[in-house]
C-alpha positions in Angstrom: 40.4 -92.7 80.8 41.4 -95.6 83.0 45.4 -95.0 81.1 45.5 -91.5 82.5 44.0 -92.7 86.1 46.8 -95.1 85.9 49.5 -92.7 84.5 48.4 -90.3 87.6 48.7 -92.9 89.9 52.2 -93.5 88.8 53.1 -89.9 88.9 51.8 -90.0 93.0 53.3 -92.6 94.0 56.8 -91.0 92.4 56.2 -88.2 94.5 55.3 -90.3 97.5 58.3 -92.3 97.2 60.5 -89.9 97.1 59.2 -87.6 100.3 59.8 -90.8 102.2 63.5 -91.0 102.0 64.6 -87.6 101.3 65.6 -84.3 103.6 64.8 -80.4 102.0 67.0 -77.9 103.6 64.8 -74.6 102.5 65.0 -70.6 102.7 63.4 -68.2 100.7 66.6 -66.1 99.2 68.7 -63.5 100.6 68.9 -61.5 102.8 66.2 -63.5 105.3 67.2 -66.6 107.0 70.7 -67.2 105.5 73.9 -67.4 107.8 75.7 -64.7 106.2 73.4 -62.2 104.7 75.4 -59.9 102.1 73.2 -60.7 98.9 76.1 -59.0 97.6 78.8 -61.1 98.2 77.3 -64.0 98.0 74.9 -65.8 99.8 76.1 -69.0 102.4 74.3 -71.4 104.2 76.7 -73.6 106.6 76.0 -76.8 107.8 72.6 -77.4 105.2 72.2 -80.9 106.9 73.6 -80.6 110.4 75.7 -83.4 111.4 75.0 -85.5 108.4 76.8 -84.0 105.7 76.5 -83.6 102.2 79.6 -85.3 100.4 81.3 -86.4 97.5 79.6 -90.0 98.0 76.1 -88.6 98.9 73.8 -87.4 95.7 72.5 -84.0 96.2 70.1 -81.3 94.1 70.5 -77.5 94.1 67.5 -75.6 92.8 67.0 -71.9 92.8 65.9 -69.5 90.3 67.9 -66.2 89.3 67.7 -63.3 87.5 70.9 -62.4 85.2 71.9 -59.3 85.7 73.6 -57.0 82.9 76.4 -54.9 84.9 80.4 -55.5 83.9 80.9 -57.1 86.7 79.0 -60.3 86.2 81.4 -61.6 83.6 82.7 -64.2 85.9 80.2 -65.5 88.6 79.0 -69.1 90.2 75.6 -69.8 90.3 76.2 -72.5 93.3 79.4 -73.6 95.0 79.6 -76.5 97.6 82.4 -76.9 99.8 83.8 -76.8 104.0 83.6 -73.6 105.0 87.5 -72.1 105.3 88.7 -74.5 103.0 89.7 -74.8 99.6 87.7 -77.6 98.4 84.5 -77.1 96.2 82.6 -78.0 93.3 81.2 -74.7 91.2 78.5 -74.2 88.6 80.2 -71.2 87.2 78.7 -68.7 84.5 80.9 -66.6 82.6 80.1 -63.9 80.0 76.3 -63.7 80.5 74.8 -63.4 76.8 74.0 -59.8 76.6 75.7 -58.1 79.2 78.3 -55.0 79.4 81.5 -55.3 79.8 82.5 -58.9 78.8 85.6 -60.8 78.1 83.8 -62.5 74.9 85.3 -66.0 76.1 84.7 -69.2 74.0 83.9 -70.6 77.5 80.7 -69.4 78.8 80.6 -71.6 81.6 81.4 -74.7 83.3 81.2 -77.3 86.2 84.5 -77.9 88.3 86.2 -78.9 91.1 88.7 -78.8 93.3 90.1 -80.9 96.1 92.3 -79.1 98.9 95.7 -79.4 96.7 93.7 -77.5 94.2 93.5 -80.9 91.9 90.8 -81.1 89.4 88.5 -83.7 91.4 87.8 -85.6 88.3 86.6 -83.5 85.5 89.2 -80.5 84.4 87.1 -77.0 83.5 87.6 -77.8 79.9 85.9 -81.3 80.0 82.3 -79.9 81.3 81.2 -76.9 79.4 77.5 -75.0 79.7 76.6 -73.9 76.0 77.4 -70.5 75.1 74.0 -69.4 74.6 72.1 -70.6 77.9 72.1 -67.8 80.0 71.1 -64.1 78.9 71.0 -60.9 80.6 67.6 -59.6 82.2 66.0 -63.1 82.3 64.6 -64.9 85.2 65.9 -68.7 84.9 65.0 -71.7 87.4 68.3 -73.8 88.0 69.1 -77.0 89.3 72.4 -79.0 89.8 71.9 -82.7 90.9 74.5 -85.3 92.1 73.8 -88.8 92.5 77.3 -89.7 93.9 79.0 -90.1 90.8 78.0 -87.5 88.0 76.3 -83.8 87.9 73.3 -83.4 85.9 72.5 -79.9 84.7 68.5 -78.3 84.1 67.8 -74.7 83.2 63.9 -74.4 83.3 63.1 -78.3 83.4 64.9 -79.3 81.1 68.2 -81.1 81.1 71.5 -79.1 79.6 74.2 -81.0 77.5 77.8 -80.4 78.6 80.4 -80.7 76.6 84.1 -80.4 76.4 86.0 -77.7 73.7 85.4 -79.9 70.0 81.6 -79.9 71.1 81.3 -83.3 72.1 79.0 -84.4 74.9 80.6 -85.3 78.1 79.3 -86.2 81.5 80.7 -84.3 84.0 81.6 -87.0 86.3 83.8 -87.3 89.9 86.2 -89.4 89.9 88.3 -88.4 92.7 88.8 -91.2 95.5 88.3 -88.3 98.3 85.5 -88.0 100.2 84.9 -83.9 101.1 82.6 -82.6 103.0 80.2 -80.1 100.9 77.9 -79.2 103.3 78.2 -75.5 103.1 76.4 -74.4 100.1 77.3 -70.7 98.8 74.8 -69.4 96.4 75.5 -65.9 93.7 79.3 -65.9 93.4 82.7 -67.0 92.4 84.9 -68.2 95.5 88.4 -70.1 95.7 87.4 -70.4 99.3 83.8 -70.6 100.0 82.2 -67.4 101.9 85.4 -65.5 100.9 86.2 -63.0 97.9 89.4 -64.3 97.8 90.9 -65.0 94.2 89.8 -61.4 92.2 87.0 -63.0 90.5 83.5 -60.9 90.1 80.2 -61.7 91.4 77.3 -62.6 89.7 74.9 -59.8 91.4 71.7 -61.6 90.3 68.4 -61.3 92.0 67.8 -64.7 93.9 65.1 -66.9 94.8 63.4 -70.2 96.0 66.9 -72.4 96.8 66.2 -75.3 98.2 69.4 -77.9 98.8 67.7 -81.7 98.8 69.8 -84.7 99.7 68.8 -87.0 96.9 69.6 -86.4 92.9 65.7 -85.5 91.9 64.8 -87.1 88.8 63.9 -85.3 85.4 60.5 -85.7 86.1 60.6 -83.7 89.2 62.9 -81.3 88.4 60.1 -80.1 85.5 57.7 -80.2 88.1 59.6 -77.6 90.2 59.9 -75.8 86.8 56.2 -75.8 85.8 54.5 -75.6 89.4 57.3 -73.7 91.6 59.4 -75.1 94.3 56.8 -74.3 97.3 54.3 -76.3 95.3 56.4 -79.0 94.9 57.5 -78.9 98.4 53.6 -79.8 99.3 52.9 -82.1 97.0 56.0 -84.0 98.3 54.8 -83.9 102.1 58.3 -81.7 102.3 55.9 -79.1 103.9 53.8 -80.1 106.7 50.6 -78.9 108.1 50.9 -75.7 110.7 50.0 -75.9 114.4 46.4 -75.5 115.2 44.9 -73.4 118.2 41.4 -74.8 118.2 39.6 -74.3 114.6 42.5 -72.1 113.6 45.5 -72.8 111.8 49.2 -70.7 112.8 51.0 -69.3 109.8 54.3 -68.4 110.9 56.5 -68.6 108.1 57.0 -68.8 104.2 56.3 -72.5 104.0 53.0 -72.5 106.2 52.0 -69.7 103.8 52.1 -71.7 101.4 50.1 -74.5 102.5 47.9 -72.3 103.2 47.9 -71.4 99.2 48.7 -74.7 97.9 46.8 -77.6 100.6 44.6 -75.7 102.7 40.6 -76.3 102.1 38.8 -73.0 100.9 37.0 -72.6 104.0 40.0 -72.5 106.2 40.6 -70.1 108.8 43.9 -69.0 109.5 46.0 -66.3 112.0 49.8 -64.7 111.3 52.1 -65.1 114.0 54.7 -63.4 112.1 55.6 -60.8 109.3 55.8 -62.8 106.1 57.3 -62.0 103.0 56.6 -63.8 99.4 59.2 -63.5 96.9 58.2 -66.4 94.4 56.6 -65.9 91.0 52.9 -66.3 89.7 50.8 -68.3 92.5 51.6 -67.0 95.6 47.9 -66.7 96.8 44.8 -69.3 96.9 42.6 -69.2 93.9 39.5 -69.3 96.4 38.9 -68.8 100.0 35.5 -68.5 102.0 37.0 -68.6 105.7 39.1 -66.1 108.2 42.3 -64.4 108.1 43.4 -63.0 111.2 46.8 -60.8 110.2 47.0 -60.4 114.2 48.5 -56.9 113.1 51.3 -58.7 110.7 52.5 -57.6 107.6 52.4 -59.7 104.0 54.8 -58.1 101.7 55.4 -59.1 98.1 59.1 -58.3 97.1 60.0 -55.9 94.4 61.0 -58.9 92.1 58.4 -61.1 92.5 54.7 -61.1 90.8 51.5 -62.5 91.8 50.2 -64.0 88.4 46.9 -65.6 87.7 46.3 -66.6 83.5 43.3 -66.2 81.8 39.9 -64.7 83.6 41.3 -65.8 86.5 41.8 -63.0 89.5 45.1 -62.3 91.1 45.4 -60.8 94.8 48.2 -61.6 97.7 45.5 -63.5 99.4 43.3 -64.9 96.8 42.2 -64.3 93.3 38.7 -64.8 94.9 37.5 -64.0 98.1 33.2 -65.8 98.4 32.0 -64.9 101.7 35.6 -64.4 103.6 36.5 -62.0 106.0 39.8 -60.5 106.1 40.9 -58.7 109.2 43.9 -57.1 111.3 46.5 -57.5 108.5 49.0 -55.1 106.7 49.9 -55.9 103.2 53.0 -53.8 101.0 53.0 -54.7 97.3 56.5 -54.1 96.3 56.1 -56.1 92.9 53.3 -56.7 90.9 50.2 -58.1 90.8 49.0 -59.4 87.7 46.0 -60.8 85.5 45.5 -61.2 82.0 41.5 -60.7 81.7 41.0 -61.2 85.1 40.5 -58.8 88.2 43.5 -57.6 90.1 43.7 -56.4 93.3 46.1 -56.1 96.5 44.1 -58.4 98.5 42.3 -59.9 95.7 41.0 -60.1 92.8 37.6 -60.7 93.3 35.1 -60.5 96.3 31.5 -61.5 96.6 29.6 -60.9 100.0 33.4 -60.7 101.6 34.4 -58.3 104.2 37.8 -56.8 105.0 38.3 -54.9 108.4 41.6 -53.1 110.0 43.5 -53.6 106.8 46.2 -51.2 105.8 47.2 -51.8 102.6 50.5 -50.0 101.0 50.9 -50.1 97.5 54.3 -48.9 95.9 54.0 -52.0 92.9 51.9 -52.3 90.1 48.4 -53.6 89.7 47.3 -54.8 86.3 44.2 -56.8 84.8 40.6 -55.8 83.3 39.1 -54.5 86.5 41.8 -53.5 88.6 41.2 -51.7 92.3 44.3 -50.9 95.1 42.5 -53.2 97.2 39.8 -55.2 95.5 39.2 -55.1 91.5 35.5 -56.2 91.6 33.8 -56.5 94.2 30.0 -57.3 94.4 28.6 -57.5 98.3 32.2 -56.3 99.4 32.4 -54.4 103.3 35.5 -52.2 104.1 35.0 -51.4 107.7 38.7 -49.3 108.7 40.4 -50.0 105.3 43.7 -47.6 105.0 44.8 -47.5 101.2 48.3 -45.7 100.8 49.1 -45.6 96.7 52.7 -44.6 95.0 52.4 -47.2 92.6 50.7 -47.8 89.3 47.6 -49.2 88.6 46.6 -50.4 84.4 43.0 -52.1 83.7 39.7 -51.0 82.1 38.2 -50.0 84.5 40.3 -48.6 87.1 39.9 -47.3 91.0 41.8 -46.4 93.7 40.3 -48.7 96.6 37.7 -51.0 93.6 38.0 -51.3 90.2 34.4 -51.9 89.3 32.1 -52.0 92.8 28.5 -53.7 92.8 26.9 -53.7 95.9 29.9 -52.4 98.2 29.3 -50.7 101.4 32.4 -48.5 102.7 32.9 -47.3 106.5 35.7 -45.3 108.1 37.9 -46.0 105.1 40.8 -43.5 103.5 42.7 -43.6 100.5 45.2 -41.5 99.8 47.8 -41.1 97.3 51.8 -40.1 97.3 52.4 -36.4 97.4 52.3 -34.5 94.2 51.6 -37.3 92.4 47.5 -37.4 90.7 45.2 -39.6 89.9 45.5 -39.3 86.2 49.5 -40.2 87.0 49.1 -43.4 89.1 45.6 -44.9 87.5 45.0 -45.8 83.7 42.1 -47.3 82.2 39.0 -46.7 79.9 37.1 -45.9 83.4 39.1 -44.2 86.1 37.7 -43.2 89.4 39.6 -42.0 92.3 38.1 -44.4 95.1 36.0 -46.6 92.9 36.3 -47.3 89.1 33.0 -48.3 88.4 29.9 -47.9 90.7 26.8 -49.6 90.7 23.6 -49.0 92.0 24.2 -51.3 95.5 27.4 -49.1 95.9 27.1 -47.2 99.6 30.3 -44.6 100.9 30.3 -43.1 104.3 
């Protein structure tokens, strides 16, 4: 016991150490906060450290995660290119022929890391001296990424786990940069090919992936903490580096105004917090993007919580899964519009928009819009079990699809639950039997027990 106190120990004071002495320049990806929003051609963000620049003498980690797409035209694509803005100069992590999709050129090379200086010279290590193996990428899957630098050689890590370059004969090389220059890199294009960053000039296709969670850090993260962005997701990491800081408070109440307070909120936050939106808020990563428990207030303040298309909210096990928590014990929602554009997902667990479970909770001016997918054992548009749940003015508008056991439009399986001036209703000409599946379906309510009371 006392080895793994120690080895934990260890572990913090990694993570300590290195949110002391290192700067995160964060969005979520495209189209929101980036300079140039054309997801696509290419996503750009100029200027990631202001007037401290990232160079070819300052280390440096790209992390994002991508979806491969499966179209012709992503034969030939970058994942991440640094370089001034206008110029010529960059460095590329370049993908080409993604395993699996249409319309390839079958090339030996299925990727590479390269550079050029403004002459167009090879800064160091020619395209055939760092190669990516030919089977790393494949169409349809959803891979986490990162590039670091430490101000000498690139370091390559698909899903947490370091990638082996090497050059034609199959050899292992080190892609390193050996060019006496020093450029400035510190506009960082992300989802396609460029000669000239932020341009289409040079006839080469884009990548058209879906795109995620890039984060640019100025420091070469070690192989420890790039698995931990791998296995807990970049926000997570973010907090548990101190790279996301507490919101402002107004009294007893903490202000969630964007992505990264929402996530403290998920990730630091004690259960019993209580919390107000001060803006519309969209979540786009995967599996926890909600608190397991919560027992205090949310105040939406009439702002909307969206959960993009891509994106899932995923809990394992008996575990619920909801955009605000997988269980709500004595909490009160209120004031908040929620769209779930992706999916919302437990394995034996309860699913539900808002969450998963609720016991003596209460949910009040909540409009709920529900064009994703639900899935889990009990499974309910808005809660999937609820047991001492209110709805006081709950709106429920369904054109998605909802898969469980046992199944309902606003509850999936309702103990006590008392409902007032509440209205679900579903997309035109679609039916129940169409949009809920289960062993027990009921329109509003799956299940209902004795304590159950509608009005």
């Amino acid at each position: 016991m006392k080895k793994m106190n120690l080895a934990f120990a260890a572990f913090a004071a990694t993570f300590t150490a290195f949110a002391s002495n290192v700067t995160a320049y964060r969005t979520l990806i495209g189209p929101e906060g980036w300079t140039k929003p054309d997801v696509e051609t290419g996503v750009l963000m100029e200027r990631v450290f202001g007037d401290r620049p990232l160079s070819t003498q300052t280390p440096f980690t790209a992390v994002m995660r991508v979806t491969m797409p499966a179209k012709e035209h992503v034969r030939y694509g970058s994942l991440v290119s640094f370089g001034k803005y206008g110029s010529s100069h960059q460095i590329t992590l370049t993908v080409v022929d993604v395993v699996g999709a249409t319309g390839g050129s079958n090339s030996d090379t299925k990727g590479y890391i390269a550079g050029k200086d403004d002459a167009g010279k090879d800064l160091g290590f020619p395209t055939d001296d760092a190669l990516l193996p030919k089977d790393l990428f494949r169409a349809y899957l959803t891979y986490d990424v990162a590039l670091t630098y430490d101000g000498a050689a690139f370091k390559l890590y698909v899903d947490g786990e370091p990638v082996t370059l090497s050059d034609k004969s199959g050899k292992a090389v080190t892609a390193t940069l050996t060019c006496a220059e020093t450029l400035d890199l510190s506009d960082v294009c992300f989802g396609q090919r460029v000669n000239t960053v932020g341009t289409t000039t040079g006839g080469h296709d884009l990548t058209g992936g879906v795109w995620r969670d890039a984060v640019v850090f100025d420091a070469a993260l070690s192989d420890l903490q790039v698995a931990s962005i791998h296995d807990k997701g970049v926000w997570n990491f973010l907090c548990e580096t101190q790279l996301i800081s507490e919101p402002a408070k107004e009294g007893e109440t903490y202000v969630l105004d964007s992505p990264e307070d929402w996530q403290w909120f998920v990730a630091m936050a004690p259960a019993d917090v209580n919390v107000r939106l001060a803006a519309d808020l969209t979540l786009t990563a995967h599996r926890q993007v909600f608190k397991p428990v919560f027992s205090g207030t949310l105040d939406g303040n009439g702002h909307t919580l969206t959960l993009r298309p891509e994106a899932t909210a995923q809990a394992d096990g008996a575990d619920g899964a909801g955009l605000i928590a997988g269980t709500l014990e004595g909490a009160t929602v209120k004031h908040l519009k929620v769209r779930v554009e992706g999916g919302v997902l437990a394995q034996e667990g309860a699913a539900g928009a808002i969450a998963g479970v609720a016991t003596e909770a209460t949910l009040e001016d909540v409009v709920v819009t529900l064009p994703g997918t639900l899935e889990g054992g009990a499974v309910g548009g808005v809660v999937g079990e609820a047991s001492g749940l209110t709805l006081k003015g709950v709106r429920l508008d369904f054109s998605g699809m909802a898969l469980g056991k046992t199944v309902g439009g606003l509850v999936g399986d309702a103990g006590a639950l008392t409902v007032e001036g509440s209205l679900l209703t579903f997309a035109e000409g679609d039916t129940v039997d169409a949009l809920l599946a289960g062993d027990t379906v009921g329109a509003a309510v799956g299940r209902v027990g004795e304590g159950a009371a509608l009005a």
